[in-house]
C-alpha positions in Angstrom: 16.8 37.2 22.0 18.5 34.7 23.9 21.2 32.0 22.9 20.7 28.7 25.5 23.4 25.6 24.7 21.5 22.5 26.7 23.5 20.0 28.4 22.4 17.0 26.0 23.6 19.3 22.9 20.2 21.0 22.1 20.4 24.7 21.2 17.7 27.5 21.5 17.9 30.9 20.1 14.5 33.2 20.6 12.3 34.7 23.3 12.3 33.6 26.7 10.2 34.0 30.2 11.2 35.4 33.6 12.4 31.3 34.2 14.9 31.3 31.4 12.5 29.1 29.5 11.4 29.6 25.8 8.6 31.7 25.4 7.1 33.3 22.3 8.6 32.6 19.2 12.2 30.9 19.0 14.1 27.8 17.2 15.6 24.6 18.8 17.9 22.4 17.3 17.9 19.0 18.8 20.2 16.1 18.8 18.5 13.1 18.8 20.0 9.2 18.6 20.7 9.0 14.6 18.7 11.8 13.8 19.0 16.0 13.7 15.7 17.7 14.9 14.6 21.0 14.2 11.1 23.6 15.4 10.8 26.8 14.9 7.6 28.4 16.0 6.0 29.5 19.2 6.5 28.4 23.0 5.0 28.4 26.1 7.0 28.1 29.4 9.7 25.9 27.6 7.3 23.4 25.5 5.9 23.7 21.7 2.6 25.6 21.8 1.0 27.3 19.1 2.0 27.1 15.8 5.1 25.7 14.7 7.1 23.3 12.2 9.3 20.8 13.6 11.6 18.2 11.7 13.9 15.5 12.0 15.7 13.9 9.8 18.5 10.8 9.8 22.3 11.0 8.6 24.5 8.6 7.1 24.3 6.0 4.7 21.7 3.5 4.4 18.0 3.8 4.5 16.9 7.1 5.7 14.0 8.4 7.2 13.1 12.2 7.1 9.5 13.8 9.6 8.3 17.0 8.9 5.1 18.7 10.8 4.0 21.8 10.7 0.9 22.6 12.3 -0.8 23.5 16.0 0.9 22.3 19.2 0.5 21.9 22.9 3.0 20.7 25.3 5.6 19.0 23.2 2.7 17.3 20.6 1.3 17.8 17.7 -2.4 18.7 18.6 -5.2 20.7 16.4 -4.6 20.9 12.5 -1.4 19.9 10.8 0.5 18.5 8.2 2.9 15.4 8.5 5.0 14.4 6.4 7.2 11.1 6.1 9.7 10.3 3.7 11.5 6.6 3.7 14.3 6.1 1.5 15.1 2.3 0.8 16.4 -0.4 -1.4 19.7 -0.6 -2.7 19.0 2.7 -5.4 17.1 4.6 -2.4 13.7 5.1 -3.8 12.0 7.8 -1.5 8.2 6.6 -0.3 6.0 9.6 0.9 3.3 9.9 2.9 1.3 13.1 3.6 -1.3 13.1 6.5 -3.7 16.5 6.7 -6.2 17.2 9.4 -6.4 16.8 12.8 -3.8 16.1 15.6 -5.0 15.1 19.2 -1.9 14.5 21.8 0.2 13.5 18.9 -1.8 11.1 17.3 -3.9 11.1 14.1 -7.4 12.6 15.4 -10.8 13.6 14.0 -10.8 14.3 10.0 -8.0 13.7 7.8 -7.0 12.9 4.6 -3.8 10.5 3.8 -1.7 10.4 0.2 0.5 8.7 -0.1 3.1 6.9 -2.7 1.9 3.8 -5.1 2.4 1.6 -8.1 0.3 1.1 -10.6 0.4 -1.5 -13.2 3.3 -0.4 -15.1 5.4 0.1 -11.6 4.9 4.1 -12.3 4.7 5.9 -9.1 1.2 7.3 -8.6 -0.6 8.4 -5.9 -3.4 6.6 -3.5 -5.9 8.4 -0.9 -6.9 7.3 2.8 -9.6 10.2 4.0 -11.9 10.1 6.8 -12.4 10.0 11.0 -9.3 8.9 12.7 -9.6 8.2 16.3 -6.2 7.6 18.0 -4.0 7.2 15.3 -6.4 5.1 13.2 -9.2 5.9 10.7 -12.3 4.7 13.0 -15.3 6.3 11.5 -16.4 6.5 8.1 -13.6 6.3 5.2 -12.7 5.8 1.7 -9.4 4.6 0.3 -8.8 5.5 -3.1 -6.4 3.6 -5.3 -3.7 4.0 -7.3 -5.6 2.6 -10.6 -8.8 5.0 -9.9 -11.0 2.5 -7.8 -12.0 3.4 -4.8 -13.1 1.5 -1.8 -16.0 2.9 1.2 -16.0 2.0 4.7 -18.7 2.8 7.2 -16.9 1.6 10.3 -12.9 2.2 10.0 -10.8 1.3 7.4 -11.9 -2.4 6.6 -14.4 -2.8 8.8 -18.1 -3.3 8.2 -20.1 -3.9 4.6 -18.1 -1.5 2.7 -18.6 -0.4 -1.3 -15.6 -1.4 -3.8 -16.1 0.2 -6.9 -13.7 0.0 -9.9 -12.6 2.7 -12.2 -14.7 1.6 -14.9 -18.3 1.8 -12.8 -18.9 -1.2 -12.1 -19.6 -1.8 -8.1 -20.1 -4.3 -5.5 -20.7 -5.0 -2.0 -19.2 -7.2 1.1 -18.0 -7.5 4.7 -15.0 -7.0 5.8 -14.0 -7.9 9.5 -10.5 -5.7 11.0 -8.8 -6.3 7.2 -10.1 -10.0 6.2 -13.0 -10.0 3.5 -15.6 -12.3 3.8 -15.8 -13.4 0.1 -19.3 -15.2 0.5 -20.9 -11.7 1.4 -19.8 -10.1 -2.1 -22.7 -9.1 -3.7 -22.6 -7.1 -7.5 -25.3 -4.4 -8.2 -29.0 -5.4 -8.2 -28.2 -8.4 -6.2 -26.2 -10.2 -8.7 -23.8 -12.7 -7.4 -20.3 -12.2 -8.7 -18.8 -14.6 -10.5 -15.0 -15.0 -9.2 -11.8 -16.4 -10.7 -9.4 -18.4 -8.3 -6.2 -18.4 -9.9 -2.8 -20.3 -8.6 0.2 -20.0 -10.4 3.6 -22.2 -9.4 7.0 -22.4 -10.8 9.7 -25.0 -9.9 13.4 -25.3 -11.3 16.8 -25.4 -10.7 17.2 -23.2 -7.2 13.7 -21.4 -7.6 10.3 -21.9 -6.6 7.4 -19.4 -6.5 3.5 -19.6 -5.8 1.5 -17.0 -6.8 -2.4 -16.2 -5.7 -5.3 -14.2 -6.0 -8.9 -13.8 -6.0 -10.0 -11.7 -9.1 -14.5 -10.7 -9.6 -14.1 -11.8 -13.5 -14.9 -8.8 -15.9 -13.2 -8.4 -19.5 -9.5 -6.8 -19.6 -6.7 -8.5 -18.9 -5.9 -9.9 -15.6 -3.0 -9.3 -13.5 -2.2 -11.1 -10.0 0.5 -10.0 -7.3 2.1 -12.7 -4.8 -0.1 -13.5 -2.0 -4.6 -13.7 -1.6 -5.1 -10.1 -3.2 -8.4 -8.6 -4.7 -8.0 -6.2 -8.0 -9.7 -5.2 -11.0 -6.8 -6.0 -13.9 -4.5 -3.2 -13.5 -2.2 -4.5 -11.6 0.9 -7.0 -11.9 4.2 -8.4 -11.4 7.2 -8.1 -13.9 7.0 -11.3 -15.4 5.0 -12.2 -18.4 3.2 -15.1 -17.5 1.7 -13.8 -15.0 -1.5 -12.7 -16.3 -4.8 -14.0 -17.8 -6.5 -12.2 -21.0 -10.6 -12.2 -19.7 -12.5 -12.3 -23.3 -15.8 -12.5 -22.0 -17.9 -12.8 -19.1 -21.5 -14.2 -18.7 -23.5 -15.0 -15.7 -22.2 -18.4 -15.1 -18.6 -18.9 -17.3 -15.5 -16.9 -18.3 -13.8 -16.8 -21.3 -10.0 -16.1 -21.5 -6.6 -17.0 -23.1 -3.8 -18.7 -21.7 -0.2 -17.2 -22.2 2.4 -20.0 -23.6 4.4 -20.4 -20.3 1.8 -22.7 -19.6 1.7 -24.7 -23.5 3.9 -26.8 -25.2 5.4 -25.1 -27.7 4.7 -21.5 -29.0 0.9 -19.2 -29.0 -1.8 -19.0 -26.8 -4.7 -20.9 -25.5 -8.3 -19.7 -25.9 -10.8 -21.6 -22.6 -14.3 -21.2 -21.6 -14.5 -22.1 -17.7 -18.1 -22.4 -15.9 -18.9 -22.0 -12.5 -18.0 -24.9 -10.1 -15.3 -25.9 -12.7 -11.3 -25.9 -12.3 -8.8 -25.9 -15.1 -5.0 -27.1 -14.8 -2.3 -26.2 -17.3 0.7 -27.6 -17.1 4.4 -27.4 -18.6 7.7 -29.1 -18.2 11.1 -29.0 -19.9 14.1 -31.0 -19.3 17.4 -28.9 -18.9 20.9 -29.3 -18.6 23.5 -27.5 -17.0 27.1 -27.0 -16.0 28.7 -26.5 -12.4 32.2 -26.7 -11.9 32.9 -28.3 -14.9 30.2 -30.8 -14.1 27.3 -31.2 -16.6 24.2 -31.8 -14.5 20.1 -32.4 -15.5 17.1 -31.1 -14.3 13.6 -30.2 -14.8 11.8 -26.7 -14.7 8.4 -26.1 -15.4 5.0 -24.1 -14.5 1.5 -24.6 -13.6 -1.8 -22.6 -13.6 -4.9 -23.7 -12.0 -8.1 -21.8 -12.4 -10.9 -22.3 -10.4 -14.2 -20.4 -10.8 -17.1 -20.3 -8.6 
């Protein structure tokens, strides 16, 4: 057993060769730029070789950002089956995002089969769990793959992750088919089972008063349940949404050609809900204003705030 202080502040204690170098089993401690790393395992002519786990971790306040392997190595990299680990810590209440990657390692990159999990929302912002699993080439799922969500729907690729005509089917059964070209769908190509064309729901939603403004977008394949939209063009079933109440659309019913829904009141005059019956090729605008008045240093000022929805289905 041999004790070896490096000059940059690393430390070895373990087996060694006829060089001085670690060989066989041993454990380094590493000091890196913000961060303490640690491997314990085996060596071969002072590099990682075999089977071993490493990790590194960051100290102080702040974000952090913890790495854990543990796995197959050859010269320094992960290489053959492992298991990586990364945990980010952020926001002001350092919530910890994890994700797990299982399978295999190729000069330190993602390579062959694996399977991803990692951490999610789901509509209630309760943390769940959603699923990357298939051939990774370099780092990046290449081959065949399916990414399940965090809501149960689940997503097939035939040529990398978004890439190719790839199968979306929600938690409830109901499927369909489209292209997707390196992440952009091609929403003409969607296609529902037995040839059906899909019926979609283009909603917009703006809000405008004193010091705020907000625009809120999404494509949504109608189907009964109540809809939910995130910022930004976004494709979900109705099990997702933001914390604000307006910010959804109740689907009643859905025919070949038209969707029924109701409209929350942040949209009406006045107090209740709106019941509407929209056909394809039609678009639908709701809008609400109010007059306000407020106070800043000691000044009483007026101004307007109000909200919009426009629906469009085709």
């Amino acid at each position: 057993m041999k004790h070896i202080d490096f000059p940059n502040g690393d430390h070895y204690e373990g087996e060694v060769n006829a060089q001085g170098q670690p060989h066989g089993k041993g454990y380094m401690s590493y000091k890196l730029n913000g961060y303490i790393g640690e491997y314990e395992g085996e060596w071969r002519n002072g590099k990682r070789c075999g089977k071993g786990k490493y990790k590194q971790y960051s100290m102080g306040g702040g974000a952090r950002h913890g790495y854990t392997y543990e796995g197959e190595w050859l010269d320094d990299k992960e290489h053959g089956q492992g298991k990586a680990i990364n945990d980010d810590e952020r926001g002001l209440h350092l919530s910890t995002i994890t994700t797990i990657y299982t399978g295999g390692f190729k000069e330190g990159k993602r390579h062959g089969h694996g399977k991803i999990e990692k951490d999610g929302y789901d509509g209630n912002f309760a943390k769940g769990k959603e699923y990357f699993e298939g051939e990774f080439v370099d780092g990046k799922l290449s081959g065949p793959c399916v990414h399940t969500m965090v809501n149960g729907d689940k997503c097939e690729f035939p040529e990398g992750y978004c890439n190719g005509i790839g199968t979306y089917t929600f938690k409830n059964g109901v499927k369909f088919t489209a292209l997707w070209a390196h992440g952009d769908l091609d929403f003409d190509t969607i296609e529902l089972e037995g040839g059906k064309k899909a019926l979609f729901l283009m909603v917009s939603e703006g809000h405008h008063g004193f010091g705020y403004s907000e625009a809120v977008r999404c494509l949504f394949i109608a189907q009964k349940g109540t809809l939910y939209y995130n910022e930004g063009v976004v494709l979900y079933n109705g099990d997702f949404h933001i914390n604000s109440d307006s910010a959804n659309l109740e689907v009643l019913e859905v025919t070949d050609d038209s969707a029924t829904y109701i409209v929350k009141n942040a949209f009406i005059k006045g107090e209740g809900t709106l019941t509407e019956t929209i056909k394809r090729g039609e678009t639908k605008r709701y809008e609400v204003e109010y007059e306000h008045t407020g106070r800043m240093y000691d000044d009483d000022f007026e101004y307007t705030s109000g909200s919009q929805l426009i629906i469009s289905c085709k």
